[in-house]
Backbone as CSV, one residue per row, in Angstrom:
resi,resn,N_x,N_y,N_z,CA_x,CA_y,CA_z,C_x,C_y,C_z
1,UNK,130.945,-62.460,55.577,130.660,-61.087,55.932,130.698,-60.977,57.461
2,UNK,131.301,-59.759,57.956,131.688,-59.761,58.877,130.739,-58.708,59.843
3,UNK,130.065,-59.184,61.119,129.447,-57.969,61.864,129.961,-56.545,62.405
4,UNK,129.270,-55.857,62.137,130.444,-54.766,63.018,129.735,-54.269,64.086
5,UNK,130.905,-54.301,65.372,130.149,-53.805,66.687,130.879,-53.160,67.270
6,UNK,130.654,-51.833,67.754,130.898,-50.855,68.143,131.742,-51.671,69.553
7,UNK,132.722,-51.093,69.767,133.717,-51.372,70.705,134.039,-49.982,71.479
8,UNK,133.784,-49.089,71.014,133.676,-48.194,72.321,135.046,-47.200,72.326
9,UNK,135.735,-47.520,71.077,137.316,-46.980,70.881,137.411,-45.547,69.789
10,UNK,136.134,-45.475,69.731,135.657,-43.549,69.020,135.671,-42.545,70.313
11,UNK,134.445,-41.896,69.479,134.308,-40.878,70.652,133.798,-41.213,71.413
12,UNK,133.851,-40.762,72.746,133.353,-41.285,73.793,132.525,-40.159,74.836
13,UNK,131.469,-39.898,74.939,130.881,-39.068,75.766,130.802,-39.501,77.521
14,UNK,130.898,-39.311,78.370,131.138,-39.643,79.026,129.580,-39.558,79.710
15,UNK,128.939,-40.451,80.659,127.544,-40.331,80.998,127.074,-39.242,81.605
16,UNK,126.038,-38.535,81.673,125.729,-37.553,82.474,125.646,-37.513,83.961
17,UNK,125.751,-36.554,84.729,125.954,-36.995,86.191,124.578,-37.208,86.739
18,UNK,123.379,-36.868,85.996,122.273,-36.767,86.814,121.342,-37.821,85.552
19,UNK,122.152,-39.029,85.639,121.788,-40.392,84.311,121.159,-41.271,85.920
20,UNK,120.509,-41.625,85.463,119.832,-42.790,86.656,120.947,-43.425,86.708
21,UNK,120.673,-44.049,88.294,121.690,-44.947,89.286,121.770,-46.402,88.348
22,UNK,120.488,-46.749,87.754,120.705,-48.150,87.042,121.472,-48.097,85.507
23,UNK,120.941,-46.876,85.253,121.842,-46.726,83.776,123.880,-46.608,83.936
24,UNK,123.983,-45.989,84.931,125.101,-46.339,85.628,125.744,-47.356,85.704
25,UNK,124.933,-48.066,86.561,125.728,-49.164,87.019,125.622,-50.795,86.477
26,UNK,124.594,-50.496,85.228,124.017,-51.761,84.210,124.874,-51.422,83.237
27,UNK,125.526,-50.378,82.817,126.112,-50.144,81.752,126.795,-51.384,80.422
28,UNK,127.598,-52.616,81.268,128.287,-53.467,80.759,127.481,-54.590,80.811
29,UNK,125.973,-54.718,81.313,124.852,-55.568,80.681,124.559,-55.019,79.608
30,UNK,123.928,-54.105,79.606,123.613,-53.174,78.454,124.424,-53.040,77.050
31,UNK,125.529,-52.995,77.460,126.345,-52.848,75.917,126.504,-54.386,75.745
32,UNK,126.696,-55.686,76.675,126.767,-56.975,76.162,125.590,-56.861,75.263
33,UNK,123.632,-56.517,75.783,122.964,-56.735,74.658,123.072,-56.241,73.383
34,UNK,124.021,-54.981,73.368,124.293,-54.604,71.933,124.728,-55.058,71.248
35,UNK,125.992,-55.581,71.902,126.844,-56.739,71.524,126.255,-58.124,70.899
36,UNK,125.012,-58.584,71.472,124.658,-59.735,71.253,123.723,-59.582,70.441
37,UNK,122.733,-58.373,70.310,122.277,-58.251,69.225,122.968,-58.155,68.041
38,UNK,124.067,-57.235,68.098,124.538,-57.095,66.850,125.159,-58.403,66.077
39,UNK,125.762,-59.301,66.589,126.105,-60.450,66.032,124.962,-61.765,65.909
40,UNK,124.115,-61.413,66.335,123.014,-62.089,65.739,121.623,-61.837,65.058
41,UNK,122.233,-61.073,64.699,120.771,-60.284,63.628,119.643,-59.717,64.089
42,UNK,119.972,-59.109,65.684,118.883,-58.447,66.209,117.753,-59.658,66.355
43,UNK,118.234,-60.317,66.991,117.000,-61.413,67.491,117.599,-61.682,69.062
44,UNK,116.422,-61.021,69.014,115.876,-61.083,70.754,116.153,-61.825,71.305
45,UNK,115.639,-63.210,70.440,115.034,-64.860,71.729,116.866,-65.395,71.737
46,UNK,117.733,-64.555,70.878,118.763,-65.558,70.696,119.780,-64.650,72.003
47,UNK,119.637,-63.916,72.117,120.098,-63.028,73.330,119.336,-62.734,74.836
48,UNK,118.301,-63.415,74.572,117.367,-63.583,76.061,118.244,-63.428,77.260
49,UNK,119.431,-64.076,77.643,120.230,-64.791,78.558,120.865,-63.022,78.961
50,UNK,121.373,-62.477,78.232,122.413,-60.695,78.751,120.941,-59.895,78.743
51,UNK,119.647,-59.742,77.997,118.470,-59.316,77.946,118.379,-59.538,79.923
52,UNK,117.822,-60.624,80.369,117.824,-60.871,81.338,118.819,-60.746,82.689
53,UNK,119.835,-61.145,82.237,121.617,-60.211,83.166,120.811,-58.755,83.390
54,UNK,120.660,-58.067,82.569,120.511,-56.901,82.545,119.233,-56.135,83.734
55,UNK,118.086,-57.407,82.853,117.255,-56.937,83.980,116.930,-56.946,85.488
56,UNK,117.928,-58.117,85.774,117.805,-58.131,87.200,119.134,-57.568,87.768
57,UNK,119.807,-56.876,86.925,120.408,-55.686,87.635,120.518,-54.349,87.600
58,UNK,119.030,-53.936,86.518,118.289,-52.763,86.721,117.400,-53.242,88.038
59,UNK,116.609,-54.112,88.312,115.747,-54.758,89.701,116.723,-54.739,90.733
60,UNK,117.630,-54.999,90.971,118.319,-54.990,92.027,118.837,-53.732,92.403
61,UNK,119.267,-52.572,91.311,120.292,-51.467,91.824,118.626,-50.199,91.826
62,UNK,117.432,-51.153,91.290,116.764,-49.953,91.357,115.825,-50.296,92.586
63,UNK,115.945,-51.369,93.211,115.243,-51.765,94.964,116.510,-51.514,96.045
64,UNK,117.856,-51.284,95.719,118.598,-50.870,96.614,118.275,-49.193,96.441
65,UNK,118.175,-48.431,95.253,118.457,-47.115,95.055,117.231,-46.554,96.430
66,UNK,115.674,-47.073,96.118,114.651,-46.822,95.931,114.738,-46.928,97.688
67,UNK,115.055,-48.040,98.264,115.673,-48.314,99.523,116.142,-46.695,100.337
68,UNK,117.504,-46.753,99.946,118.069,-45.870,100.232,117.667,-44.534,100.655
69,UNK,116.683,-44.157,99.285,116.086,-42.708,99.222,115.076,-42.604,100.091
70,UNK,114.302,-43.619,100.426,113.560,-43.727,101.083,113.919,-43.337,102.502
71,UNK,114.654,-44.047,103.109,115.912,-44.126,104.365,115.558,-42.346,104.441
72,UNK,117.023,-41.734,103.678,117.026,-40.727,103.432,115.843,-39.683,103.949
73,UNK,114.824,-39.641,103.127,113.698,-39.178,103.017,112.514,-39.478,104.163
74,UNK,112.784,-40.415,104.967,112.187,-40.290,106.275,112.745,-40.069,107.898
75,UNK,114.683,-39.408,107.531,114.972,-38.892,108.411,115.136,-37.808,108.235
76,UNK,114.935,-37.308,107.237,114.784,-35.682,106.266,112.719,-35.022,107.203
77,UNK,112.175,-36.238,107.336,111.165,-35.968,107.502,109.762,-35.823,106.203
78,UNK,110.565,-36.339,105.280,109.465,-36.464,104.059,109.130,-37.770,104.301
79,UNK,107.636,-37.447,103.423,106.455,-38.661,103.241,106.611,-40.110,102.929
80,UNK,108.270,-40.706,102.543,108.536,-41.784,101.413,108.220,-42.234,100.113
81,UNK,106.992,-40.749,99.300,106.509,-40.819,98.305,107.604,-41.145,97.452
82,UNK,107.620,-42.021,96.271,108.812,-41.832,95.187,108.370,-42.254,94.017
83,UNK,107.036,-41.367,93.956,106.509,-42.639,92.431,106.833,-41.637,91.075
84,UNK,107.193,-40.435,91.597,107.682,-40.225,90.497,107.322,-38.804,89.661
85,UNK,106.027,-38.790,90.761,105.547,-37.390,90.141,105.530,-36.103,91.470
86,UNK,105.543,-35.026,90.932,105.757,-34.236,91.509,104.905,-33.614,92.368
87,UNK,103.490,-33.821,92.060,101.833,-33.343,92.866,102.035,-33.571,94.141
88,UNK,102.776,-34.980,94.723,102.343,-34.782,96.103,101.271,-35.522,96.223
89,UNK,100.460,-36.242,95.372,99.018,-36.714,95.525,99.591,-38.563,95.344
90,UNK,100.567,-39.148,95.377,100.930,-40.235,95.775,100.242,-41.516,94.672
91,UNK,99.390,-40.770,93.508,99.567,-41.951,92.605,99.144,-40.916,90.922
C-alpha cells in the first residue's frame, strides 16, 4: 500500500500577501514535514530532523524580520514595541 502525498500539482492558491515573513520563506521546510509525516504514519519522533530544519528557520527569518522592524521603527521615531498587541502598554 502505497502513501499518498500531496505534491502540489492541483490547485494551487497562491499565499496571501500579508502571510507572515516566516510562513513565506519556511514554506519548503514546512511542506518537507508534510512530506515526512505523511510517509511515516504521522510520527513525530521519526521526522524530528525537517520538524527542526523548520524551526530554526522560523528563529532565524523571525530575529532577522523582528531586527529589521525594529531598525525601521526607531528611525520612524516609534517606541521598538513589537510584542504584538496593540494597547501600547508593552506587555
Amino acid at each position: 500500500k502505497m502513501t499518498f502525498v500531496y505534491t502540489g500539482k492541483g490547485k494551487r492558491r497562491a499565499q496571501k500577501d500579508d502571510a507572515p515573513p516566516e510562513q513565506k520563506i519556511c514554506s519548503k521546510q514546512a511542506c518537507a514535514i508534510q512530506w515526512c509525516l505523511a510517509r511515516r504514519n504521522h510520527s513525530e519522533k521519526l521526522c524530528q530532523a525537517f520538524i527542526d530544519d523548520w524551526s530554526s528557520c522560523v528563529d532565524r527569518v523571525r530575529s532577522t524580520h523582528e531586527y529589521y522592524v525594529g531598525t525601521i521603527m526607531s528611525d520612524n521615531g516609534g517606541d521598538g514595541d513589537h510584542n504584538g498587541d496593540d494597547n501600547g502598554g508593552g506587555k
